[in-house]
Backbone as XML, in Angstrom:
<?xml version="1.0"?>
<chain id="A" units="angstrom">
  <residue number="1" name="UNK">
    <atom name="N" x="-14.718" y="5.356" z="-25.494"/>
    <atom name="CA" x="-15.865" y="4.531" z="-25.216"/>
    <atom name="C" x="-15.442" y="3.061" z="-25.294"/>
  </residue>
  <residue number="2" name="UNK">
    <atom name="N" x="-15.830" y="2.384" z="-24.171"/>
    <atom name="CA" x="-15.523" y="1.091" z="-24.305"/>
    <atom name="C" x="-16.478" y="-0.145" z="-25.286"/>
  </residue>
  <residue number="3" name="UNK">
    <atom name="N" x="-15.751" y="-0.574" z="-26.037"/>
    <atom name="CA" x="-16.369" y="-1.924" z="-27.115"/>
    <atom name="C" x="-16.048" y="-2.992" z="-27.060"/>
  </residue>
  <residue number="4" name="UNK">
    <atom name="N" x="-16.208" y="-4.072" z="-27.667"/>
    <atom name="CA" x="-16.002" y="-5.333" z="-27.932"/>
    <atom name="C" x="-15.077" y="-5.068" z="-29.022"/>
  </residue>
  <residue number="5" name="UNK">
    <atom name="N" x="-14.688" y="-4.340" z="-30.105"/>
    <atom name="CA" x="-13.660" y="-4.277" z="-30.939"/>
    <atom name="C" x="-12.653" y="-5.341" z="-30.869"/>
  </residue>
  <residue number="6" name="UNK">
    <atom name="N" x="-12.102" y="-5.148" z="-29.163"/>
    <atom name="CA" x="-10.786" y="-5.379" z="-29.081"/>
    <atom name="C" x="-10.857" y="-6.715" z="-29.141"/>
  </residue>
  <residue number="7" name="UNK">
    <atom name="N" x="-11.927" y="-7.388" z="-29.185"/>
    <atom name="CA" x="-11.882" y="-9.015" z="-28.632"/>
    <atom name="C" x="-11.554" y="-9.505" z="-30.302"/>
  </residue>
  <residue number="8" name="UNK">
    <atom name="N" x="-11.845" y="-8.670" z="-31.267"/>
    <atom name="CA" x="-11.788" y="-9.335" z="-32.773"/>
    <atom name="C" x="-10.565" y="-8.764" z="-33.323"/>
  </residue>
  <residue number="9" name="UNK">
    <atom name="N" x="-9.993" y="-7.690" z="-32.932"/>
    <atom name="CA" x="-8.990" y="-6.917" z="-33.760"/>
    <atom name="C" x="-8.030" y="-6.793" z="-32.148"/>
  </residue>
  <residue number="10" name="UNK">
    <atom name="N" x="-6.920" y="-6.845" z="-32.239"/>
    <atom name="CA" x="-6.262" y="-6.920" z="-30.784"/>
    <atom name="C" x="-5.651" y="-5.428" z="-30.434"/>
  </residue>
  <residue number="11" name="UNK">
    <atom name="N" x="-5.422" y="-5.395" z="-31.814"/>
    <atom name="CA" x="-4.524" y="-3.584" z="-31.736"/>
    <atom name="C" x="-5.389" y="-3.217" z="-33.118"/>
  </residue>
  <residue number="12" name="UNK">
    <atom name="N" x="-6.204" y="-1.857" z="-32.982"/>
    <atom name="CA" x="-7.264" y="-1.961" z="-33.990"/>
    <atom name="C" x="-6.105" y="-0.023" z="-34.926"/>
  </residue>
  <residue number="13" name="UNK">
    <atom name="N" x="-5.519" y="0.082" z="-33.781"/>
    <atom name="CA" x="-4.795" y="1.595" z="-34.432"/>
    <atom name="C" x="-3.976" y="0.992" z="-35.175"/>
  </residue>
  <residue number="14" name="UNK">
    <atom name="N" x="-2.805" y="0.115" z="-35.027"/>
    <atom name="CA" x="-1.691" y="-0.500" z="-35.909"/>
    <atom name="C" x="-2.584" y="-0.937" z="-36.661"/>
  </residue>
  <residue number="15" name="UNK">
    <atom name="N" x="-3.562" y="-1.979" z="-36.723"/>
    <atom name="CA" x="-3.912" y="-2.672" z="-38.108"/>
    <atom name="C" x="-4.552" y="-1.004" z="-38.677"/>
  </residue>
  <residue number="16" name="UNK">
    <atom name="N" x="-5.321" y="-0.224" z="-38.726"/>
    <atom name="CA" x="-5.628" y="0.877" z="-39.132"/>
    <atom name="C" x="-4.780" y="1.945" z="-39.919"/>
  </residue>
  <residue number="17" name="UNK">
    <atom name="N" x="-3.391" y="1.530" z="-39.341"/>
    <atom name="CA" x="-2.065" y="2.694" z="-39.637"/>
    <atom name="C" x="-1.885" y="1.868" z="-40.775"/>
  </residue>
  <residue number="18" name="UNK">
    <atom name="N" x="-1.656" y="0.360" z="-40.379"/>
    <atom name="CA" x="-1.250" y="-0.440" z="-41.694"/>
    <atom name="C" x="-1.678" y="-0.394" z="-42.924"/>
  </residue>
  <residue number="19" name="UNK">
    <atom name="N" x="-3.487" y="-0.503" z="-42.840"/>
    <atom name="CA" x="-3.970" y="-0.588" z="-43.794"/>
    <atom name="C" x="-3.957" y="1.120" z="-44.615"/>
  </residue>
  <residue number="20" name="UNK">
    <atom name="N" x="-3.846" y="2.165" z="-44.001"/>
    <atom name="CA" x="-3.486" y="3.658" z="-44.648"/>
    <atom name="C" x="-1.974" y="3.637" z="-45.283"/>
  </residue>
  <residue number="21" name="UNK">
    <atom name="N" x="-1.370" y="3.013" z="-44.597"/>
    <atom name="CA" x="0.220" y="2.999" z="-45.208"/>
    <atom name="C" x="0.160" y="1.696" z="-46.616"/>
  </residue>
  <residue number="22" name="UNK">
    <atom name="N" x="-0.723" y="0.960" z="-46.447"/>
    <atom name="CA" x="-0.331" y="0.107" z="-47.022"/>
    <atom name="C" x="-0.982" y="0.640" z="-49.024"/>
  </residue>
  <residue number="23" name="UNK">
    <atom name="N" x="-2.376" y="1.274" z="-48.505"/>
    <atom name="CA" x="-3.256" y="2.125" z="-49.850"/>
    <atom name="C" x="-2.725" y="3.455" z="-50.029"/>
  </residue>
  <residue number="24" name="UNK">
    <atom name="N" x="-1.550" y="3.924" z="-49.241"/>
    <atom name="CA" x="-1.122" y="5.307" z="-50.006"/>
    <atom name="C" x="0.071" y="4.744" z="-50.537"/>
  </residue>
  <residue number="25" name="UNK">
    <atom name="N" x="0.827" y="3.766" z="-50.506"/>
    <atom name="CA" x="1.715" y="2.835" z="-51.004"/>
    <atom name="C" x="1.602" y="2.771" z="-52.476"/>
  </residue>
  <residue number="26" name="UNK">
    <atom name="N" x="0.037" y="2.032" z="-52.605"/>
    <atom name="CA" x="-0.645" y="1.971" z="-53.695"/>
    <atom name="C" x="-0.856" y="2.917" z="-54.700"/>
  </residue>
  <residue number="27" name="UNK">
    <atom name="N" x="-1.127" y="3.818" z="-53.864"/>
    <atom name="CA" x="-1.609" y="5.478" z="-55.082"/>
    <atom name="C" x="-0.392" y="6.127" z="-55.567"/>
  </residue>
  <residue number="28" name="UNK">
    <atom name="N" x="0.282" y="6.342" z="-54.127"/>
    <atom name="CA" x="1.491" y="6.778" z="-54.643"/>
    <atom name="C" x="2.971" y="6.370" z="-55.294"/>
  </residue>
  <residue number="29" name="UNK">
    <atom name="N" x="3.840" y="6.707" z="-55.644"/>
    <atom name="CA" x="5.019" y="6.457" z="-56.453"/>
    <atom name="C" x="6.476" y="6.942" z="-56.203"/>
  </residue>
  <residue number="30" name="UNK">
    <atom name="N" x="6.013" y="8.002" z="-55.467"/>
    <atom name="CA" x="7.303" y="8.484" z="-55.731"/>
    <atom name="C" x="8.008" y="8.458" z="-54.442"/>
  </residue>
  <residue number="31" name="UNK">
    <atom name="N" x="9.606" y="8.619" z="-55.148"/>
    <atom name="CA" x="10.467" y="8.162" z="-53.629"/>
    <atom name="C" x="10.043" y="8.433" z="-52.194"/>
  </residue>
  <residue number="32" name="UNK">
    <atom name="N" x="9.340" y="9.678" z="-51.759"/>
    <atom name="CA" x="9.314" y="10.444" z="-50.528"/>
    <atom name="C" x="8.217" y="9.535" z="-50.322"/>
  </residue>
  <residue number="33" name="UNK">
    <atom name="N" x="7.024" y="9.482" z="-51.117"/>
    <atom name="CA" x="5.773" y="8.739" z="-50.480"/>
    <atom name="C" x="6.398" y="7.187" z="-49.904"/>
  </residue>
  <residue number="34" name="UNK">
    <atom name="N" x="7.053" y="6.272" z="-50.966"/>
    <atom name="CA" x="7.590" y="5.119" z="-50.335"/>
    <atom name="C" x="8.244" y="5.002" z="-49.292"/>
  </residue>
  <residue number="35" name="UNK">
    <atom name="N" x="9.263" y="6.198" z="-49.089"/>
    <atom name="CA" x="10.518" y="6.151" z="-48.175"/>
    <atom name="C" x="9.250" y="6.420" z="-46.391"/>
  </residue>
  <residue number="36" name="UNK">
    <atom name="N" x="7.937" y="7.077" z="-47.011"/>
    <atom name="CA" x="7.231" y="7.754" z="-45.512"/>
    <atom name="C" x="5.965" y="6.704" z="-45.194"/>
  </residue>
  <residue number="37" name="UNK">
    <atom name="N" x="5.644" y="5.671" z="-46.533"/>
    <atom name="CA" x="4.165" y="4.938" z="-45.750"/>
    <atom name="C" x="4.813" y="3.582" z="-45.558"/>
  </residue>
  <residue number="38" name="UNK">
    <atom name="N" x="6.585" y="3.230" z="-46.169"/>
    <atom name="CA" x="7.301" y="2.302" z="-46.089"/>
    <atom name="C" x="7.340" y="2.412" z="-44.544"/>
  </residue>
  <residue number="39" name="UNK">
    <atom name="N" x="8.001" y="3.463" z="-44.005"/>
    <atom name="CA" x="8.459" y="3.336" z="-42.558"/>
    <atom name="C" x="7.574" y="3.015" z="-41.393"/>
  </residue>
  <residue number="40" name="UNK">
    <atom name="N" x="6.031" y="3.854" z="-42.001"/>
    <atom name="CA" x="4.691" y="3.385" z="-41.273"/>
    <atom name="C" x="4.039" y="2.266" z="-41.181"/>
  </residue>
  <residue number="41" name="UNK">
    <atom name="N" x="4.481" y="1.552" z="-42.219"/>
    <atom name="CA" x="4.201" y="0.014" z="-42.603"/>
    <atom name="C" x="4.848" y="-0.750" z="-41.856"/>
  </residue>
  <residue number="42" name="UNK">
    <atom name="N" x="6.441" y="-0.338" z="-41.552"/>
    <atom name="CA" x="6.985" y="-1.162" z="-41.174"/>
    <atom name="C" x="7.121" y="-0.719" z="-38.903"/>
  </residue>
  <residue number="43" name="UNK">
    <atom name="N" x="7.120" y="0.020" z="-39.005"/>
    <atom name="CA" x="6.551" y="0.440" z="-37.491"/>
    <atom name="C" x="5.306" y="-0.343" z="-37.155"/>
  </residue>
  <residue number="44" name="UNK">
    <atom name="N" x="4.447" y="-0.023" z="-37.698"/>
    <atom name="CA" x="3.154" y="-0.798" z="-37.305"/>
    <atom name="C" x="3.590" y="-2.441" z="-37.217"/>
  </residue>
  <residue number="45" name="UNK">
    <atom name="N" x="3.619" y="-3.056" z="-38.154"/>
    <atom name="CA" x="4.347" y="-4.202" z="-38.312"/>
    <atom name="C" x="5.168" y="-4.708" z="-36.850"/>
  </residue>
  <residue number="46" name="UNK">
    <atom name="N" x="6.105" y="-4.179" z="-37.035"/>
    <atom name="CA" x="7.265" y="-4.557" z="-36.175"/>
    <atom name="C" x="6.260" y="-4.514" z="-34.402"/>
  </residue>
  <residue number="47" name="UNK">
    <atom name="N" x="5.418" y="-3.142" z="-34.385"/>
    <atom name="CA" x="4.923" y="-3.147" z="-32.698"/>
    <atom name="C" x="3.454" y="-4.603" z="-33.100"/>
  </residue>
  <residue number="48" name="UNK">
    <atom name="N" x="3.069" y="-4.219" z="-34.136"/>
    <atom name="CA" x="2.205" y="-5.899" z="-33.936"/>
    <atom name="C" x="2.776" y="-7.223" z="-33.422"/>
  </residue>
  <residue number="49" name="UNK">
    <atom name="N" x="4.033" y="-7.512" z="-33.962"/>
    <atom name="CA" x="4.825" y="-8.295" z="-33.438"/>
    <atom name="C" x="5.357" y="-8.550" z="-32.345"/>
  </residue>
  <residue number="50" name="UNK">
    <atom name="N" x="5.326" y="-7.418" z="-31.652"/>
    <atom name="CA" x="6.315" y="-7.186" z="-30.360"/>
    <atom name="C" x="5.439" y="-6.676" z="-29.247"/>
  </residue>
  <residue number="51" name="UNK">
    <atom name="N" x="4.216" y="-6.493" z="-29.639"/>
    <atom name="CA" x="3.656" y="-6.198" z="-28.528"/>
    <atom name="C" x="2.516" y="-7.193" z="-28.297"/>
  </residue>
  <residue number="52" name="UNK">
    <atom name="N" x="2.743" y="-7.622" z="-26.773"/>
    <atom name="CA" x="1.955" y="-8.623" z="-26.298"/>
    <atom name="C" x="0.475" y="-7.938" z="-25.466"/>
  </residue>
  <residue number="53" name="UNK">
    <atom name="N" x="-0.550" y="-8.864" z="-25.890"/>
    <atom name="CA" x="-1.610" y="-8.607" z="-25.507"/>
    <atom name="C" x="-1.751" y="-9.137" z="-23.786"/>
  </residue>
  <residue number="54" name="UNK">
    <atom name="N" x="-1.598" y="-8.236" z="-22.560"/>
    <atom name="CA" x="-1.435" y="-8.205" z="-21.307"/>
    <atom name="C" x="-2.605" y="-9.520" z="-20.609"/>
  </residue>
  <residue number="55" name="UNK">
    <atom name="N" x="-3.954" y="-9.000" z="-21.009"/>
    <atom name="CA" x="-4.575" y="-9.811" z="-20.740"/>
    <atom name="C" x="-5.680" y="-10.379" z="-21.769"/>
  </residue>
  <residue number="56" name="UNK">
    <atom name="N" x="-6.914" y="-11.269" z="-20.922"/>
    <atom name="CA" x="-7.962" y="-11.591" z="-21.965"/>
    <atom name="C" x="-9.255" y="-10.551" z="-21.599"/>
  </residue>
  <residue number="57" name="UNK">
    <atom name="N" x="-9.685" y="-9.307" z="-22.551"/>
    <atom name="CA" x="-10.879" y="-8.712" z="-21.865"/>
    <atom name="C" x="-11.629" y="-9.964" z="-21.915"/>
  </residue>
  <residue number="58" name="UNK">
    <atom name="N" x="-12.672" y="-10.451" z="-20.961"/>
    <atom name="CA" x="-13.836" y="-11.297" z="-21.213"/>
    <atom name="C" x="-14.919" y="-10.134" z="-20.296"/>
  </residue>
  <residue number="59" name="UNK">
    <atom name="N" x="-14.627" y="-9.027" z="-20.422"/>
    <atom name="CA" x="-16.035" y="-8.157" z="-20.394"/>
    <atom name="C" x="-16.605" y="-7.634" z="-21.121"/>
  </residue>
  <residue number="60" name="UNK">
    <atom name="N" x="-17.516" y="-7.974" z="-21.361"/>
    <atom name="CA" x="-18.565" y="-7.878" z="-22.836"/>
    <atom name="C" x="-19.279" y="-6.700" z="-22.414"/>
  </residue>
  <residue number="61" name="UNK">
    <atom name="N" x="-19.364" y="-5.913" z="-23.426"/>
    <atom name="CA" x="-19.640" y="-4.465" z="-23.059"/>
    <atom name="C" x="-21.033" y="-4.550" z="-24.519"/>
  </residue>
  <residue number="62" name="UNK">
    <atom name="N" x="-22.164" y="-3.317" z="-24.017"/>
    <atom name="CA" x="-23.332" y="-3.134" z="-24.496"/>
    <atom name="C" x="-23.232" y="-3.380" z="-26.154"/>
  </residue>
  <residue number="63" name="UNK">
    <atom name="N" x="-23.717" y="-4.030" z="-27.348"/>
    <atom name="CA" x="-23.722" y="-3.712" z="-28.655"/>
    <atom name="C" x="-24.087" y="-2.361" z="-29.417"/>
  </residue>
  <residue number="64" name="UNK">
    <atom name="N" x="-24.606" y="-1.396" z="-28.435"/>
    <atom name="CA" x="-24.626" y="0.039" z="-28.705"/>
    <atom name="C" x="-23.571" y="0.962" z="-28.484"/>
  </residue>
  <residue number="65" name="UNK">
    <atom name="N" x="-22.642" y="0.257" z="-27.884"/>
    <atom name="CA" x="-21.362" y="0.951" z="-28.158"/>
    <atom name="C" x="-20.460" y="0.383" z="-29.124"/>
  </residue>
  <residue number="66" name="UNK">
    <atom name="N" x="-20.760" y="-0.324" z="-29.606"/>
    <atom name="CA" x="-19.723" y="-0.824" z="-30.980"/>
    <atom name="C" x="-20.566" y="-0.289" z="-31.892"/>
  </residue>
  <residue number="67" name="UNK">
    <atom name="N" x="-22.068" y="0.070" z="-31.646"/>
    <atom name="CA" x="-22.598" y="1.150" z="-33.279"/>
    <atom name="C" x="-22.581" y="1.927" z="-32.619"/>
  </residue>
  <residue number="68" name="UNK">
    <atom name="N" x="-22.075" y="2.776" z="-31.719"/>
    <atom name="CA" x="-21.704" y="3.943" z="-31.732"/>
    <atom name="C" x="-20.223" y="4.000" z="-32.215"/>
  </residue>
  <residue number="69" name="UNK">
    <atom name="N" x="-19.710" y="3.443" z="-32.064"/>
    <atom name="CA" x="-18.059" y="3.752" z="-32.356"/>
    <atom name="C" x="-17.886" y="3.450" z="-34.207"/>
  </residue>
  <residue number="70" name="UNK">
    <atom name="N" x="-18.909" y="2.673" z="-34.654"/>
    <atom name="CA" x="-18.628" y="2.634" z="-35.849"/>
    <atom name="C" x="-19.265" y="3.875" z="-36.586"/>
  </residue>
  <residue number="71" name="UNK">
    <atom name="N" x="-20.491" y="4.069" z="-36.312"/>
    <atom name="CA" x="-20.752" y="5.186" z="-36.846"/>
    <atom name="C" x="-20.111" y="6.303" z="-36.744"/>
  </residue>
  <residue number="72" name="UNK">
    <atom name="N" x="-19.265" y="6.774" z="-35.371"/>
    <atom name="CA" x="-18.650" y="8.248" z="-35.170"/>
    <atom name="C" x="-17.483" y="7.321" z="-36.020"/>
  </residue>
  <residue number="73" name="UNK">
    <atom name="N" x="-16.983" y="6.632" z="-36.300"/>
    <atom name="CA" x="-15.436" y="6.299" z="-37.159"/>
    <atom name="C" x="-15.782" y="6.220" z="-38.744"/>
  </residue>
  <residue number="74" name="UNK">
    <atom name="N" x="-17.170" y="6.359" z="-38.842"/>
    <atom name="CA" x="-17.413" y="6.134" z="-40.411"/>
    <atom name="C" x="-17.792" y="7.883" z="-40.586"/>
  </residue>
  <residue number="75" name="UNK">
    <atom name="N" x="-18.478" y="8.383" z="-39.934"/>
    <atom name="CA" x="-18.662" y="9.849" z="-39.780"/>
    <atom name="C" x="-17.250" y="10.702" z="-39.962"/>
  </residue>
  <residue number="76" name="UNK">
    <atom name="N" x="-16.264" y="9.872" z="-39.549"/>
    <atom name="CA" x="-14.631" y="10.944" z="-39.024"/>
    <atom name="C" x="-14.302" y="10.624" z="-40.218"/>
  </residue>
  <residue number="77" name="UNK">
    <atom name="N" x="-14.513" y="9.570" z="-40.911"/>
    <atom name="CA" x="-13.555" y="9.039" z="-41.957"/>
    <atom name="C" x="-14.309" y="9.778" z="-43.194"/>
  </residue>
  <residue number="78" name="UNK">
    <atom name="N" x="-15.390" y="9.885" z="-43.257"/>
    <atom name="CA" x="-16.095" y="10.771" z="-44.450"/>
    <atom name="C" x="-15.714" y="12.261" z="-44.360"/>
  </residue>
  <residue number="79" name="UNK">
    <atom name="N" x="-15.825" y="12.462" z="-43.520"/>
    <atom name="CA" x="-15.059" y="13.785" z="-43.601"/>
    <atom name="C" x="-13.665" y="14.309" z="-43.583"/>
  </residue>
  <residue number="80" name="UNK">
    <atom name="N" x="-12.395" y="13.322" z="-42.975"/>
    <atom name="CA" x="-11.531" y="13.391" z="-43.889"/>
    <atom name="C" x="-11.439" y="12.764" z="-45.219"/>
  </residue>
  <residue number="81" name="UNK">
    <atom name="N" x="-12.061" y="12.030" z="-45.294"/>
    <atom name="CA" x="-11.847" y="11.704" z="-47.197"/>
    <atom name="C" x="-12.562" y="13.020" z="-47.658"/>
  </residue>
  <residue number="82" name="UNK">
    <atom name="N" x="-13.171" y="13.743" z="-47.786"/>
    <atom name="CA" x="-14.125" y="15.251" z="-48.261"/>
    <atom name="C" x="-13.555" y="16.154" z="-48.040"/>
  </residue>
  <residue number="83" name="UNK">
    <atom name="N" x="-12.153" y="16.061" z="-47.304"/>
    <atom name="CA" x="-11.615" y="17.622" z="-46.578"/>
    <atom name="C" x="-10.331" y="16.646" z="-47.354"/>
  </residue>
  <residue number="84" name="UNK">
    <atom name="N" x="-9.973" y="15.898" z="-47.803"/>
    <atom name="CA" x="-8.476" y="15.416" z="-48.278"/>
    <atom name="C" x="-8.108" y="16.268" z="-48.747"/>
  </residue>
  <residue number="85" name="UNK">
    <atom name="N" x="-8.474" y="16.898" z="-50.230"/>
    <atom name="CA" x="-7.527" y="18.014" z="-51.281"/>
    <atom name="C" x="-7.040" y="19.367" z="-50.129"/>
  </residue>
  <residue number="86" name="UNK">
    <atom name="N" x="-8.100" y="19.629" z="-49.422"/>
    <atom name="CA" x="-7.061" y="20.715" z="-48.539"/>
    <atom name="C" x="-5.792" y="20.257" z="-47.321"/>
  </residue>
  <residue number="87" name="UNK">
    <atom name="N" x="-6.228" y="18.755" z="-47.039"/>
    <atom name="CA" x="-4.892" y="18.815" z="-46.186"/>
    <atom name="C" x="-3.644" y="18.380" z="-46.934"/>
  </residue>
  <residue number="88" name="UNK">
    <atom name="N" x="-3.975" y="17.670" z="-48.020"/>
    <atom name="CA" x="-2.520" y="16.862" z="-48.361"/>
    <atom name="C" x="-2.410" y="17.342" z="-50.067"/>
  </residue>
  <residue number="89" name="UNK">
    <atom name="N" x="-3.797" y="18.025" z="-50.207"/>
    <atom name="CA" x="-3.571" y="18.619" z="-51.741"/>
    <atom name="C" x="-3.913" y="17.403" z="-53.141"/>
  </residue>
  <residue number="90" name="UNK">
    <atom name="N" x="-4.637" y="16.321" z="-52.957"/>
    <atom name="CA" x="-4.960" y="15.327" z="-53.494"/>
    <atom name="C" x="-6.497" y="15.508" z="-53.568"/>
  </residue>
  <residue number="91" name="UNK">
    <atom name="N" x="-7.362" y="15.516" z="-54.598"/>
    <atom name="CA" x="-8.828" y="15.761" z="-54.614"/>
    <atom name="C" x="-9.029" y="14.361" z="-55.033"/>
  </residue>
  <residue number="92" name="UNK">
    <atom name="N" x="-9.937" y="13.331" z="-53.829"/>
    <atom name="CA" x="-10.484" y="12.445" z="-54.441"/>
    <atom name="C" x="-12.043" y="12.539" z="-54.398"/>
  </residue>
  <residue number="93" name="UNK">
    <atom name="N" x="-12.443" y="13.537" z="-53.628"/>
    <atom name="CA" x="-14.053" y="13.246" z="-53.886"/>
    <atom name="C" x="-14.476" y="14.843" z="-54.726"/>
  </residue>
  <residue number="94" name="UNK">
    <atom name="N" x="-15.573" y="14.509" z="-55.796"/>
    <atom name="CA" x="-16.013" y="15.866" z="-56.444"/>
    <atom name="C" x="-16.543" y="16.896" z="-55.670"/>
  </residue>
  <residue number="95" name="UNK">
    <atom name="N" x="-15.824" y="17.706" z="-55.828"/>
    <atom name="CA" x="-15.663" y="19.637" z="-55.158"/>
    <atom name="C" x="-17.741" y="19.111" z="-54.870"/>
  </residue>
  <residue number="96" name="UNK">
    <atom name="N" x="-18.245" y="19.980" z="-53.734"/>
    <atom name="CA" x="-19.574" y="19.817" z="-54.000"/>
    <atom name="C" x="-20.902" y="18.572" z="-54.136"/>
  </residue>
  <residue number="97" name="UNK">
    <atom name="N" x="-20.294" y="17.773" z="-53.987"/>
    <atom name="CA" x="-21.214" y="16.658" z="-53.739"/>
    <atom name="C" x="-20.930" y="16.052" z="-52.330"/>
  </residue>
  <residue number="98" name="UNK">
    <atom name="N" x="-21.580" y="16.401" z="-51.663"/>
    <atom name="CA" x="-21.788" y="16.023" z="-49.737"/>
    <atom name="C" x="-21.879" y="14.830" z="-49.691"/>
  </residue>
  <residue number="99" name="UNK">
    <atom name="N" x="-22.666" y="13.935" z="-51.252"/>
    <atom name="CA" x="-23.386" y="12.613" z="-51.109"/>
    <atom name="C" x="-22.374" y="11.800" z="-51.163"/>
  </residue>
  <residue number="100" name="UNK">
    <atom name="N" x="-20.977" y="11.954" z="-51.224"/>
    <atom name="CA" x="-20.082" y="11.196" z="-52.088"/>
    <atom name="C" x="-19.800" y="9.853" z="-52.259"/>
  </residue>
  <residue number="101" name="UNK">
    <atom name="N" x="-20.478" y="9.617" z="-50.944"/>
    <atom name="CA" x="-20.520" y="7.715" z="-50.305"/>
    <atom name="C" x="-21.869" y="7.209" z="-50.939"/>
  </residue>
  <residue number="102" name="UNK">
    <atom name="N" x="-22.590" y="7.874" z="-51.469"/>
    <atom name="CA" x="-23.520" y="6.860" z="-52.063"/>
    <atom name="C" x="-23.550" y="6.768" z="-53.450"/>
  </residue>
  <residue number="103" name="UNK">
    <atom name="N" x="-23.953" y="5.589" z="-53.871"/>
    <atom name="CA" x="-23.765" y="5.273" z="-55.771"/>
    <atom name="C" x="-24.356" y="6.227" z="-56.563"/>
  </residue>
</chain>
């Protein structure tokens, strides 16, 4: 779906990869985790740098597609944070509470 995203964030997947490599960095410790969100950190990095933005979009696209795209990306992201302990074996949200995003 097309948004305005791109006009504020230029490459919105690299800054996205970055910021996941940069908070499992954080949690984790041990050699394999550094040696694997190090390399993702630094990939992302390096194509931010090196990759040039072709043109200028100046087509401004509907504000109902940037809340649509945030909501289906806040929707995707709640449910992998809720499904985490089965893919990577790390439980951060309590077994049973659906609500987990609210206080």
């Amino acid at each position: 779906m097309k948004s305005n995203i791109k006009k504020v964030v230029p490459h919105p997947i690299q800054i996205g990869v970055l910021i996941w490599s940069f908070v499992h960095l954080l949690s984790t410790g041990d050699l394999r985790a550094i040696i694997l969100f190090s390399s993702f950190a630094a990939y992302s990095i390096i194509d931010l740098i090196f990759t040039n933005k072709t043109g200028e979009n100046e087509i401004s696209y509907s504000i109902a597609n940037d809340i649509v795209v945030i909501v289906v990306g806040l929707v995707l992201y709640s449910i992998i944070l809720y499904f985490h302990e089965y893919v990577s074996g790390v439980q951060i949200v309590e077994k049973g509470n659906l609500l987990f995003f609210l206080p």
